[in-house]
C-alpha positions as CSV (number, residue, x, y, z in Angstrom):
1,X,-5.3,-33.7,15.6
2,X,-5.6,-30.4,16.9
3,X,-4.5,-27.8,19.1
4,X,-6.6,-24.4,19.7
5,X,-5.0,-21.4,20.2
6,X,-6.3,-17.7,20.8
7,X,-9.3,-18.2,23.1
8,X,-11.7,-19.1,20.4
9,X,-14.0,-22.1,20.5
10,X,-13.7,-24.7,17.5
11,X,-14.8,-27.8,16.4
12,X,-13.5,-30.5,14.4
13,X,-16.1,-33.3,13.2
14,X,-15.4,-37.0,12.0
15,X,-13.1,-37.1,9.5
16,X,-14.7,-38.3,6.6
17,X,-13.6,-39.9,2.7
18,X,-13.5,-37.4,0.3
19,X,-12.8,-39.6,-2.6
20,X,-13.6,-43.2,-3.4
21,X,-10.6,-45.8,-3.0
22,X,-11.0,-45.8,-6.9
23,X,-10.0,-42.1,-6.9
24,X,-6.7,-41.4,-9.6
25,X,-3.7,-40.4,-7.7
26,X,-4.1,-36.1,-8.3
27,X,-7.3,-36.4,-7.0
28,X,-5.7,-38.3,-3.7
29,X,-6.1,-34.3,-1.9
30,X,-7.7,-33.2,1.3
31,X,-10.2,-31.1,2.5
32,X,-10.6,-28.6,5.0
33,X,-14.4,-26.9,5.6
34,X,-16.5,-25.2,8.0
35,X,-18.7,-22.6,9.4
36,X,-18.0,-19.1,11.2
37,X,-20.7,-18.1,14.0
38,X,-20.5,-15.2,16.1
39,X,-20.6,-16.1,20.1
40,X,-24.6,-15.5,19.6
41,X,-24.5,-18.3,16.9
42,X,-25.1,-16.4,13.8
43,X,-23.1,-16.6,10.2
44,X,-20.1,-14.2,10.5
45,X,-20.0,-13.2,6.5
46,X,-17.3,-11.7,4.0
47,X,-13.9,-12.3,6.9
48,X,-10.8,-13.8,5.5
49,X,-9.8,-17.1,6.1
50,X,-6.1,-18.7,5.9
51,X,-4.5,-21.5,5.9
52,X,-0.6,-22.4,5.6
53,X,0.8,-25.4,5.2
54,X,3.4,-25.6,8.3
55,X,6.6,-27.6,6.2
56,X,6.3,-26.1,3.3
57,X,5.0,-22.4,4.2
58,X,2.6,-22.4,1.6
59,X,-0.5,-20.3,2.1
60,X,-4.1,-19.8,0.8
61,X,-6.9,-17.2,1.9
62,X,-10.5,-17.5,1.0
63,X,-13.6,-15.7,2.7
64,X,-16.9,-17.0,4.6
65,X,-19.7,-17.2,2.3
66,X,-23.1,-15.0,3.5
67,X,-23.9,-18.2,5.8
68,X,-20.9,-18.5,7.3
69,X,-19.2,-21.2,5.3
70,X,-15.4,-21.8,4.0
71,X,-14.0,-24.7,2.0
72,X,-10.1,-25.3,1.0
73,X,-9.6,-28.1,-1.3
74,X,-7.0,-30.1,-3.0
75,X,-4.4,-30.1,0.0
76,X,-1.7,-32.3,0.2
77,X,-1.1,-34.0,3.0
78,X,0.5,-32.7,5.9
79,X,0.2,-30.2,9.1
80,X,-1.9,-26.7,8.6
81,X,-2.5,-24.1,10.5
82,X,-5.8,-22.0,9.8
83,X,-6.5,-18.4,11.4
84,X,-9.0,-15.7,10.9
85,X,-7.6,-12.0,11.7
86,X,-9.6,-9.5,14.1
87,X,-12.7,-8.6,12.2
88,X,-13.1,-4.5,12.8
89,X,-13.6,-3.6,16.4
90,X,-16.5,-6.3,16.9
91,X,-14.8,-9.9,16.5
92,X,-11.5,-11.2,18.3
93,X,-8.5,-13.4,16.0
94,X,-8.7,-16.7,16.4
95,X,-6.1,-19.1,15.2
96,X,-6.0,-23.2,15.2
97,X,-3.0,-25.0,15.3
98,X,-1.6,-28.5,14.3
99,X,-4.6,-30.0,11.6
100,X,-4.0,-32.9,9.9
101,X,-5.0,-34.0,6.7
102,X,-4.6,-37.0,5.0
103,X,-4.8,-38.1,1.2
104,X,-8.4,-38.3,0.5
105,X,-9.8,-36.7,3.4
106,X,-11.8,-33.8,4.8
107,X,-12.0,-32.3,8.2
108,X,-14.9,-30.3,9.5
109,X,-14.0,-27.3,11.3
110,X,-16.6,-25.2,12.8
111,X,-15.4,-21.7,14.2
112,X,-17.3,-19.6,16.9
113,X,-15.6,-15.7,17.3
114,X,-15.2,-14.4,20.2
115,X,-16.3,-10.6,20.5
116,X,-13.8,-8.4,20.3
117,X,-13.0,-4.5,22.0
118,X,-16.4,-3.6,21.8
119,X,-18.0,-6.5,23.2
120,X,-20.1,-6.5,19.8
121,X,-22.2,-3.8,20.5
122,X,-24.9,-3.1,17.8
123,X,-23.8,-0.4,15.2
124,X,-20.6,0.6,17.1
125,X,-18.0,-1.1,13.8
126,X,-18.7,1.0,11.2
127,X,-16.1,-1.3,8.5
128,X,-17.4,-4.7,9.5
129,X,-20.9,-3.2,8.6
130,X,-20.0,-1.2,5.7
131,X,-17.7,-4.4,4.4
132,X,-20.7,-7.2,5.2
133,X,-23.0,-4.7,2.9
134,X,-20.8,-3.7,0.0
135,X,-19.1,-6.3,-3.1
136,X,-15.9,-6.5,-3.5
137,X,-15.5,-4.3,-6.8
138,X,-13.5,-5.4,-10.0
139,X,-12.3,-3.5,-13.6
140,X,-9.0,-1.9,-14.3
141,X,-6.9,0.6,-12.3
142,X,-8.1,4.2,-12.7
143,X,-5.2,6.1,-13.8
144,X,-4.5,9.5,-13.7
145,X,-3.7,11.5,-17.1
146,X,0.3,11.5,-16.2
147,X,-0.5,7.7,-16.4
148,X,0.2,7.2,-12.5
149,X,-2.4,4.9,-10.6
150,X,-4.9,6.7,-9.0
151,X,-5.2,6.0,-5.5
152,X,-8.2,8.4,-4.4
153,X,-11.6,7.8,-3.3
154,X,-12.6,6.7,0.4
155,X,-10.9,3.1,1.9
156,X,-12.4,0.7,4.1
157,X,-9.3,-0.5,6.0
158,X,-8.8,-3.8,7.8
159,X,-6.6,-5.6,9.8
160,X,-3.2,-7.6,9.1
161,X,-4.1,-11.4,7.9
162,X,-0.8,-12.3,9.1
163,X,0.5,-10.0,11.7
164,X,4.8,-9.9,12.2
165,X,6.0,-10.3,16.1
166,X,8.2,-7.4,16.7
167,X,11.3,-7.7,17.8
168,X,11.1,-5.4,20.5
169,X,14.3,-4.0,23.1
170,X,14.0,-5.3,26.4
171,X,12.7,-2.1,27.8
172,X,9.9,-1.6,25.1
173,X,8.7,-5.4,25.7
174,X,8.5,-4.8,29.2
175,X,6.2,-1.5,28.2
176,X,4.3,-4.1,26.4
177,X,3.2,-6.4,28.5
178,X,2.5,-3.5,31.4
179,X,0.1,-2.1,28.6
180,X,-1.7,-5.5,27.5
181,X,-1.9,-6.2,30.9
182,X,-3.8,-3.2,31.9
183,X,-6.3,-3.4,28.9
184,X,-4.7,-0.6,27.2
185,X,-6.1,2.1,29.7
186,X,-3.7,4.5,28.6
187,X,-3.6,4.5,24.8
188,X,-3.4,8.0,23.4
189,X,-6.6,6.9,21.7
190,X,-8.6,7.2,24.7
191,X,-7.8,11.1,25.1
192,X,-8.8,11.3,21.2
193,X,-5.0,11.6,20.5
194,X,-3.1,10.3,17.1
195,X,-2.4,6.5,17.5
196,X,-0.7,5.0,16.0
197,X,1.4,6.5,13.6
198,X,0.5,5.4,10.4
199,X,-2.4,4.3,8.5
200,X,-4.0,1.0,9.6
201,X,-7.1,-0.9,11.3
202,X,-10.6,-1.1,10.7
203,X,-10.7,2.4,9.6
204,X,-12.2,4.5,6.5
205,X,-9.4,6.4,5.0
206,X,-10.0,8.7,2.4
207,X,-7.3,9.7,-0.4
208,X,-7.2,13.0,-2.5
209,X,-4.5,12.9,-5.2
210,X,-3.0,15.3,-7.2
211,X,0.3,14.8,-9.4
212,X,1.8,17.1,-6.4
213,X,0.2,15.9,-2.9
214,X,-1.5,12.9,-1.6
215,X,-3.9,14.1,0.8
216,X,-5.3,11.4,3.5
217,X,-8.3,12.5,5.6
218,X,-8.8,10.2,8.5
219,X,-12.2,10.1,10.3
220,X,-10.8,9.0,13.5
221,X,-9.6,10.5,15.2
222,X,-9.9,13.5,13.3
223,X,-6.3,14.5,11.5
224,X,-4.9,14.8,8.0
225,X,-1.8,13.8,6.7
226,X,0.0,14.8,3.8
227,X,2.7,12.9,1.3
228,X,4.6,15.4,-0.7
229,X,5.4,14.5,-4.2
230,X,6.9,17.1,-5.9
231,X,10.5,15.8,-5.5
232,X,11.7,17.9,-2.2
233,X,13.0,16.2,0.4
234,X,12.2,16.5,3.9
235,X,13.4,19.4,5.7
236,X,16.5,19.3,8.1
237,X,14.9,21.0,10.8
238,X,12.2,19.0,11.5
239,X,9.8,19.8,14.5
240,X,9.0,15.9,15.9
241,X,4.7,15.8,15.6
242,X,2.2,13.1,16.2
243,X,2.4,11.6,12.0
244,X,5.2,12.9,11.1
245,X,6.2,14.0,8.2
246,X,5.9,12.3,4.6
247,X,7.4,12.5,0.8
248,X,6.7,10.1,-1.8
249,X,7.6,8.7,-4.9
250,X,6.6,6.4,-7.7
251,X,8.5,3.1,-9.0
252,X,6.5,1.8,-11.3
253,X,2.8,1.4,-10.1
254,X,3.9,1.7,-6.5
255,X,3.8,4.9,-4.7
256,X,6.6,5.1,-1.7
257,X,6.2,7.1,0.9
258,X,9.0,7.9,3.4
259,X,8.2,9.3,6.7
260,X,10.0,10.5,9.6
261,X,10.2,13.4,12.3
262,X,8.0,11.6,14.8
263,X,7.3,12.5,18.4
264,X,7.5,9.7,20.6
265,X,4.2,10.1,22.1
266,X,2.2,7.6,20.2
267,X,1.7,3.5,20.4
268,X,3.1,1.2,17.4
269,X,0.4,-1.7,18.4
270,X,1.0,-2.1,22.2
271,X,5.2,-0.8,21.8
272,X,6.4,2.1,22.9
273,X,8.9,3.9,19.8
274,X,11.3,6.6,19.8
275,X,12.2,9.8,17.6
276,X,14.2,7.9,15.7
277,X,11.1,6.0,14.1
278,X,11.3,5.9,10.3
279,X,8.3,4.5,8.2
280,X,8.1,3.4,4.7
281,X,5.0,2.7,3.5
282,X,3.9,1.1,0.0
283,X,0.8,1.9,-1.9
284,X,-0.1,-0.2,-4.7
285,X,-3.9,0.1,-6.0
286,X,-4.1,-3.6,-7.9
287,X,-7.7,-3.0,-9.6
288,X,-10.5,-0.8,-9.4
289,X,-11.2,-1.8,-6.0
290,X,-8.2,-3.2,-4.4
291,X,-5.4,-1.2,-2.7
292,X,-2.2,-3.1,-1.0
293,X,-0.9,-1.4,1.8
294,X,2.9,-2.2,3.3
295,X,4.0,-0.7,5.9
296,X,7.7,-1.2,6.9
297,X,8.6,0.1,10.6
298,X,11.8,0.9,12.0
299,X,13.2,2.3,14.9
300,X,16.5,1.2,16.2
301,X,15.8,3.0,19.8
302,X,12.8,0.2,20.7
303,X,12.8,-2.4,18.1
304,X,16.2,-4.9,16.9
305,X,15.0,-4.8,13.5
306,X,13.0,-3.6,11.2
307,X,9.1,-5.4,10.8
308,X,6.2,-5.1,8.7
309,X,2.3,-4.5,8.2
310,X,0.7,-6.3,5.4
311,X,-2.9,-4.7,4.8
312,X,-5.2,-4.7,1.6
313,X,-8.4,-2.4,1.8
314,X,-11.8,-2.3,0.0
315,X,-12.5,0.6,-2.5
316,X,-16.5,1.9,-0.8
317,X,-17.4,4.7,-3.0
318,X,-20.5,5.2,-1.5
319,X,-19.5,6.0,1.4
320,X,-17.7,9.0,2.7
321,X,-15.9,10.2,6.1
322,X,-18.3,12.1,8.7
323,X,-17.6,14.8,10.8
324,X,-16.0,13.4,14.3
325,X,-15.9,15.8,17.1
326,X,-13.2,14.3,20.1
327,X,-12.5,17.0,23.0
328,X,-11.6,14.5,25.9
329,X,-8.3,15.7,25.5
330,X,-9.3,19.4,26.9
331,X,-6.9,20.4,29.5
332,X,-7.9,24.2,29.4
333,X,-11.2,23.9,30.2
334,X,-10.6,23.6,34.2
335,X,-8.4,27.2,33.6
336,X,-11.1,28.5,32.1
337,X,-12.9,30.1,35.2
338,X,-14.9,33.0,33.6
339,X,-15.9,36.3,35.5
């Protein structure tokens, strides 16, 4: 049995015996396979793939082969749910719902993506293309010669596998829904402003650290943001700005950073947020070319409690952030009337 959620189109085959009735008991699992296609019917490669087992909670990620395919084996028996998260700009999320699996059985699950904000056109996703082109690298942690993990070099960021609801006030939900239901016409992002507030999406991010700064260079839009970490504090005068403003700290192999002294003129996803926004985000760079990204959000003026962003981005050393020029946000020019 199952039930489709988020638009997409799937397709669940004949469920089939995996095992022979001879089969010994720990080989009694399930199955659960299937093919990604874009709305155009080609293989969608290298996207993550989860499942969670709806009683007990327990989850598993895998990613689509370079045709397409994913496989989860050994399940026990019970309800699943499986979803893909948006792929860059180009593909749409798609969850399914209420999958069954019995001992000893598989079920076919073919997935076709919807496109996503930019209606999939051609070379317009620069981390879906970048990611579909570059392995995953392995090795140790580079360290740097205090012994701290090094986190430079340029990211390709992603989205959230599994996304938190907010908890949002009564009057930032209804902001909400007014802004999903006009398409997000008036995202700060659309006048090449600062949105959102911290560091996430499909994205290349690129880190410079020393044992004193952290410096972060994001393509776009164009801005730079700096984590102090030479032990100050932040400043008790703060002048409320677009990212705020960031110190950080190390316990153990995980860099902290603590940022505050927002403006309230950004988005957090489709929310509205106040001064009082506080973020604290965790950096922890697991191998060579893995970095963990946490980002905790708070802001007791729009949201009842605190929620999170879970991201993990791809070390791409070969690439490297380009020059972006942005000036639909040029409110002088009309002034400008010459002689």
């Amino acid at each position: 049995m199952l039930k489709q959620a988020h638009g997409a189109r799937g397709v669940i085959c004949g469920v089939a015996l995996l095992f022979g009735a001879s089969a010994l008991p720990g080989q009694e699992l399930g199955k659960i396979s299937g093919v990604v296609t874009d709305p155009d019917g080609a293989a969608v490669a290298h996207v993550a793939v989860r499942i969670k087992n709806t009683a007990t909670g327990e989850q598993s990620s895998t990613s689509t082969s370079a045709t397409g395919a994913y496989n989860f084996v050994r399940l026990r028996s019970g309800g699943y749910e499986l979803t893909l998260p948006r792929v860059g700009f180009t593909f749409s999320a798609y969850t399914q719902k209420d999958i069954v699996i019995a001992a000893g059985q598989t079920v076919r699950l073919d997935i076709q993506l919807r496109f996503g904000g930019n209606l999939g056109t051609p070379g317009d996703d620069d981390s879906t293309i970048v990611r579909n082109r570059s392995a995953v690298l392995t090795g140790p942690t580079p360290r740097t010669p205090d012994g701290k993990p090094d986190l430079s070099g340029v990211w390709n960021g992603n989205n959230d596998l599994d996304p938190e609801d907010p908890v949002a006030l009564p009057w930032a939900e209804a902001i909400s829904k007014q802004r999903i239901a006009t398409n997000f016409k008036d995202s700060p992002s659309v006048s090449c402003l600062p949105d959102p507030p911290y560091l996430s999406g499909p994205l290349f991010f690129k880190f410079v650290q020393t044992p004193k700064l952290l410096v972060t260079l994001i393509e776009n839009p164009p801005y730079v943001m700096q984590v102090f970490l030479d032990g100050r504090d932040h400043p008790k005068d703060l002048n409320p700005t677009w990212m705020g403003h960031s110190i950080g700290k190390w316990e153990g192999d995980t860099l902290v950073v603590d940022t505050l002294g927002f403006n309230d003129k950004s988005w957090v996803e489709s929310y509205p947020h106040t001064e009082m926004l506080h973020l604290v985000t965790r950096y922890r760079r697991t191998d060579l070319g893995r970095l963990e990204v946490e980002i905790t959000i708070e802001d007791p003026g729009a949201f009842a409690k605190p929620w999170k962003i879970h991201n993990t981005w791809d070390l791409v050393p070969k690439e490297e952030i380009g020059e972006y020029i942005c000036n639909e946000n040029n409110k002088d020019i009309t002034h400008l009337v010459g002689q």
